[in-house]
C-alpha positions in Angstrom: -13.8 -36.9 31.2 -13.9 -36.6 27.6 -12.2 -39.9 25.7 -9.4 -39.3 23.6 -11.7 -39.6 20.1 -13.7 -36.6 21.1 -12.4 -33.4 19.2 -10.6 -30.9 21.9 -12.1 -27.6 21.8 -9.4 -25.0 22.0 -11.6 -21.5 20.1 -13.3 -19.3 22.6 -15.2 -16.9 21.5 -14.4 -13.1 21.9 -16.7 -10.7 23.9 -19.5 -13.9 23.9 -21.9 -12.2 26.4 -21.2 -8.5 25.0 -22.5 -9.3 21.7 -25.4 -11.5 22.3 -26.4 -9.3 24.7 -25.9 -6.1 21.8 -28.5 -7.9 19.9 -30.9 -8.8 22.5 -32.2 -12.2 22.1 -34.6 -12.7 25.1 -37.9 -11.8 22.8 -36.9 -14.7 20.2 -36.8 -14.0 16.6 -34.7 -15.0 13.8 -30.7 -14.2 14.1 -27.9 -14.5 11.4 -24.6 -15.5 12.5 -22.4 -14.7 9.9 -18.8 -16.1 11.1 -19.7 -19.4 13.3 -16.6 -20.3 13.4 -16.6 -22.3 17.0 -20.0 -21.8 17.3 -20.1 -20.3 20.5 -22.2 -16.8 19.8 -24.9 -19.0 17.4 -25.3 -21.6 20.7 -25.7 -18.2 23.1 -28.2 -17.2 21.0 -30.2 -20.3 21.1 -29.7 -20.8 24.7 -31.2 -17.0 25.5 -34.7 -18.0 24.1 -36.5 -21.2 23.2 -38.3 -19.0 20.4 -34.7 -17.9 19.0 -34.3 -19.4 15.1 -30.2 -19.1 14.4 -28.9 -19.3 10.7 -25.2 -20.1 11.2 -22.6 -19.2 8.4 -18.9 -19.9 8.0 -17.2 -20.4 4.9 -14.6 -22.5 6.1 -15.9 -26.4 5.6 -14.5 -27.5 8.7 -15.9 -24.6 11.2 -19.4 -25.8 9.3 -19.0 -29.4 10.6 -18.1 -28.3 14.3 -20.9 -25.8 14.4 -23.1 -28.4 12.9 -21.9 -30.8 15.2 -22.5 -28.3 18.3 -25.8 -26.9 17.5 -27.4 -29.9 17.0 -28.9 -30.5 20.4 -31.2 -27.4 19.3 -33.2 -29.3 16.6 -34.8 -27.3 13.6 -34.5 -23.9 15.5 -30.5 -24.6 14.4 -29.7 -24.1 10.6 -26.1 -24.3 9.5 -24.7 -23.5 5.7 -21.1 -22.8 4.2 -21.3 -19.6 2.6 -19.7 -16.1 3.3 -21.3 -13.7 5.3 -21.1 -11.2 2.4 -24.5 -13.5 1.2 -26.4 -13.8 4.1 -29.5 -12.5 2.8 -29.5 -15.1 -0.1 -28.7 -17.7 2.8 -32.0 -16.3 4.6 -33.9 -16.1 1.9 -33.3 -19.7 1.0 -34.8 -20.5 4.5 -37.9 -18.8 3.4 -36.9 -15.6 6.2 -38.0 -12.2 5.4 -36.4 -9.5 7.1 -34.2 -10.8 10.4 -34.0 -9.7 14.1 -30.2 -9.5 14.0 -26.7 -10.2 12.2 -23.8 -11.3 14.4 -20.1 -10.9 12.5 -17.0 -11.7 14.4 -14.0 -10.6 11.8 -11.6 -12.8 13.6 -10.4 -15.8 12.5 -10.8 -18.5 14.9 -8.1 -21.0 17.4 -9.0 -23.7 15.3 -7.4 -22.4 12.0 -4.5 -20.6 14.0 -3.3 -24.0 15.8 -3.8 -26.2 12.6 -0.3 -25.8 10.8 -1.3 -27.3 7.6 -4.0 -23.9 7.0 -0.5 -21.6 6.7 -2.4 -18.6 8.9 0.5 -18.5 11.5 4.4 -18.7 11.5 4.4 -20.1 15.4 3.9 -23.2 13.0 5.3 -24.4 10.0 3.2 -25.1 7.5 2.2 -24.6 3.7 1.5 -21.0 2.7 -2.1 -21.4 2.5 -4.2 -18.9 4.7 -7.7 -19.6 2.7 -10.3 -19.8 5.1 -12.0 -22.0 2.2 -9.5 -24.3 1.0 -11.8 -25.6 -1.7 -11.6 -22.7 -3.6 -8.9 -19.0 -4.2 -5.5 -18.6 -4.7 -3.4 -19.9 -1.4 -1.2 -16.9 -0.1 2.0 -18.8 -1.5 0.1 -18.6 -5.3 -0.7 -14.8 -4.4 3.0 -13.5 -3.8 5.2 -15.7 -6.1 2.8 -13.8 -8.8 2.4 -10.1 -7.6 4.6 -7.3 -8.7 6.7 -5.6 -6.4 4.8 -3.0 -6.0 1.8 -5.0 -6.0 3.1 -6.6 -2.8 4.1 -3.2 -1.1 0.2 -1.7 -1.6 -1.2 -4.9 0.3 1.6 -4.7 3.2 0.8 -1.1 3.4 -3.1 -1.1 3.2 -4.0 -3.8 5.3 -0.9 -4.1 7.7 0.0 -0.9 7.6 3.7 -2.4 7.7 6.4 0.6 8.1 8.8 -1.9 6.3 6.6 -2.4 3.2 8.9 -2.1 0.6 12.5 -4.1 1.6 10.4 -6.6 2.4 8.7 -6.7 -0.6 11.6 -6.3 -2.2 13.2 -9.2 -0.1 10.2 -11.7 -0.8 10.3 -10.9 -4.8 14.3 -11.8 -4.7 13.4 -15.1 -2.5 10.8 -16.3 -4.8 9.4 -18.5 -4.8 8.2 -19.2 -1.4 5.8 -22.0 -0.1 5.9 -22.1 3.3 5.2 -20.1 6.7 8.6 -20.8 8.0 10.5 -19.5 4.8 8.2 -16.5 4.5 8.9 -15.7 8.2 12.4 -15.7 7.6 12.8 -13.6 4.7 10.5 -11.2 6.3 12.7 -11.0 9.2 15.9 -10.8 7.6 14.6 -8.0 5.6 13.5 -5.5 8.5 15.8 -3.3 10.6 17.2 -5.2 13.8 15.4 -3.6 16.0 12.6 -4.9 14.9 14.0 -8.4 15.1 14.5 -7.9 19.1 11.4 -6.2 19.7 8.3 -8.1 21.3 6.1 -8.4 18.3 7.4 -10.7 15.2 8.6 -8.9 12.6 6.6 -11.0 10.0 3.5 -10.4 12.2 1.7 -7.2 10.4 3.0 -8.8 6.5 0.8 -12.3 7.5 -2.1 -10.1 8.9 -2.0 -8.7 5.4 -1.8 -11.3 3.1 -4.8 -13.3 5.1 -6.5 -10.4 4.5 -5.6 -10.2 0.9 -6.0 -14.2 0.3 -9.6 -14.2 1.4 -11.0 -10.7 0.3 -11.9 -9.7 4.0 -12.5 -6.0 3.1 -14.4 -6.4 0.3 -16.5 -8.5 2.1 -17.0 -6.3 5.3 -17.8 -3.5 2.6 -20.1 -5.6 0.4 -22.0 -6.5 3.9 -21.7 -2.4 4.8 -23.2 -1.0 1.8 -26.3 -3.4 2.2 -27.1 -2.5 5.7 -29.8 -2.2 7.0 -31.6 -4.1 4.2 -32.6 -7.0 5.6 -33.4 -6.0 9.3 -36.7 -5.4 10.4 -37.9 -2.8 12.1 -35.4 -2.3 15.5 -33.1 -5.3 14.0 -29.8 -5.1 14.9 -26.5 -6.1 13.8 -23.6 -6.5 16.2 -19.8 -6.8 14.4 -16.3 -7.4 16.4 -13.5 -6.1 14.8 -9.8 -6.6 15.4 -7.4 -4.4 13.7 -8.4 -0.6 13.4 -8.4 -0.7 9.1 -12.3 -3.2 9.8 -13.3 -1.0 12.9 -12.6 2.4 11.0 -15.2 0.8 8.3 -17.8 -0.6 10.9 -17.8 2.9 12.5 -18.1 5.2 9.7 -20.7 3.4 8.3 -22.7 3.1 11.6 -22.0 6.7 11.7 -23.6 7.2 8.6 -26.4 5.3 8.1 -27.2 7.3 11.5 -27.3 10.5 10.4 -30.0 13.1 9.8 -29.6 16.4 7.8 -27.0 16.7 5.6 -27.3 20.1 4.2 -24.6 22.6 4.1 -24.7 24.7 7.8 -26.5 28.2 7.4 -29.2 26.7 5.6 -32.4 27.9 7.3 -34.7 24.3 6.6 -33.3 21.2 6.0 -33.4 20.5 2.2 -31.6 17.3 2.2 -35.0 15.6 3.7 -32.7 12.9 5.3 -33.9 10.7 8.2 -31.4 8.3 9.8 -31.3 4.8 9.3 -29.7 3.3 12.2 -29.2 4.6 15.6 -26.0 3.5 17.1 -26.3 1.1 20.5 -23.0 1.7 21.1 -21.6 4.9 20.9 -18.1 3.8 21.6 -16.1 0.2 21.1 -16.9 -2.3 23.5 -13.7 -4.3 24.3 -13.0 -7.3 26.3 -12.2 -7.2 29.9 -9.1 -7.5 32.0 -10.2 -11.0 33.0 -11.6 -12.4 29.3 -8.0 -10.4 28.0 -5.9 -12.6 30.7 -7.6 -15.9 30.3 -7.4 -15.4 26.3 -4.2 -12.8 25.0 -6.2 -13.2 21.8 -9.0 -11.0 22.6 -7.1 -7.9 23.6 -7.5 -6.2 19.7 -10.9 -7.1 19.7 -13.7 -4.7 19.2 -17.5 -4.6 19.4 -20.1 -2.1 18.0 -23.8 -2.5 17.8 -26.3 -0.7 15.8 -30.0 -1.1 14.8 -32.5 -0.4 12.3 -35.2 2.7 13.2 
């Protein structure tokens, strides 16, 4: 039984066998995991193969000293940095890797940050109005919207919550200013919608924290910034495996997979391909992977979540 000084692990981690399986291990080689965050995927990975080398990422300090922690049974074969997966390749690089076997990114954020009320990433909890997945550094969420313009406010509720209520609550956070923590910005949030949405299942306030997190740490530009380099730094039938959990991140993975594995380009009628393009990647999986009705029932968490898998040809 563990004693009462040993840390209680409460993160699982989504689709776990899905996508180490995606980027098949068993052969060894040299994997990235991006967003360690429990470190659950990054010990998989080790445990598949005794010639697997894992470089595990997070940029939250915390999730670095529990991965650290978990993956040191695995010696030198484990290598553990704070960074964002955005930098991987520099990360790599600084390991003296070349080109890598595969790239792991799960887009979620993990139990650990959700349950801890003093991060601000949930209004189940009161807390400061944090929501930076690196404390040491960026604007906290509280900073970000006792300084944005109203209509500021409204383009992030829109574009990455796609809340239908984007503007009165906007409106209603600009006229509560300021605001510093999750219980105050839930309850503005909720007093601003229509009541229907206050008796519906979902929080009202649930879509305008999704965006602001999103906002706080510069998730999309990340995902892209990681997009546009693919597939430089995968060798030769490398493969990078990314779960997703709200359709704006999927929408992204999937259009660049999409992209990256197509061939001709040229206009239709042409009689010979002009373009001369060859594809890039070749998608594993042609559709979304999601999480079973068991893994959905033993963690309500998981039921967004999404996994696609491509490699390099």
């Amino acid at each position: 039984m563990a004693s009462e000084q040993e840390p209680r692990i409460t993160h699982v981690s989504v689709l776990l066998n899905e996508a180490v399986d995606g980027l098949a291990p068993e052969r060894g080689g040299r994997y990235v995991d991006g967003t360690a965050g429990g470190g659950g995927h990054s010990s998989l990975l080790l445990e598949r193969s005794p010639e697997v080398e894992v470089l595990a990422m997070d940029r939250d300090p915390a999730a670095v000293e529990r991965v650290r922690a978990r993956l040191a049974p695995f010696g030198r074969r484990a290598h553990v940095v704070h960074g964002c997966f955005d930098q991987w390749r520099q990360a790599a690089e600084a390991l003296g890797w070349g080109e890598v076997d595969g790239v792991l990114l799960d887009l979620g954020f993990s139990s650990y940050q959700m349950d801890e009320a003093e991060r601000g990433f949930s209004f189940m909890r009161e807390g400061r109005l944090d929501m930076r997945m690196d404390p040491t550094t960026g604007v906290s969420a509280s900073e970000l919207i006792d300084s944005l313009s109203e209509q500021e406010l409204v383009r992030i509720f829109r574009e990455y919550g796609e809340e239908p209520d984007a503007r009165r609550i906007a409106r209603a956070i600009v006229a509560a200013r300021p605001i510093e923590t999750t219980a105050q910005l839930a309850d503005v949030v909720s007093q601003a919608v229509p009541a229907a949405r206050r008796r519906a299942r979902i929080h009202p306030a649930t879509l305008v924290f999704q965006a602001l997190r999103i906002a706080v740490n510069d998730e999309m530009g990340q995902l892209e910034r990681f997009l546009a380099d693919l597939p430089g730094g995968l060798r030769s039938g490398g493969r990078v495996a990314i779960i997703s959990f709200h359709s704006l991140e999927d929408r992204k993975v999937k259009r660049r997979f999409r992209e990256l594995a197509t061939e001709c380009v040229c206009p239709p009628g042409l009689p010979v391909c002009a373009c001369g393009r060859v594809p890039e990647m070749r998608e594993i999986t042609r559709k979304a992977v999601k999480p079973g009705e068991s893994e959905v029932e033993q963690n309500p968490r998981a039921r967004s979540a999404r996994l696609r898998v491509a490699a390099r040809v």
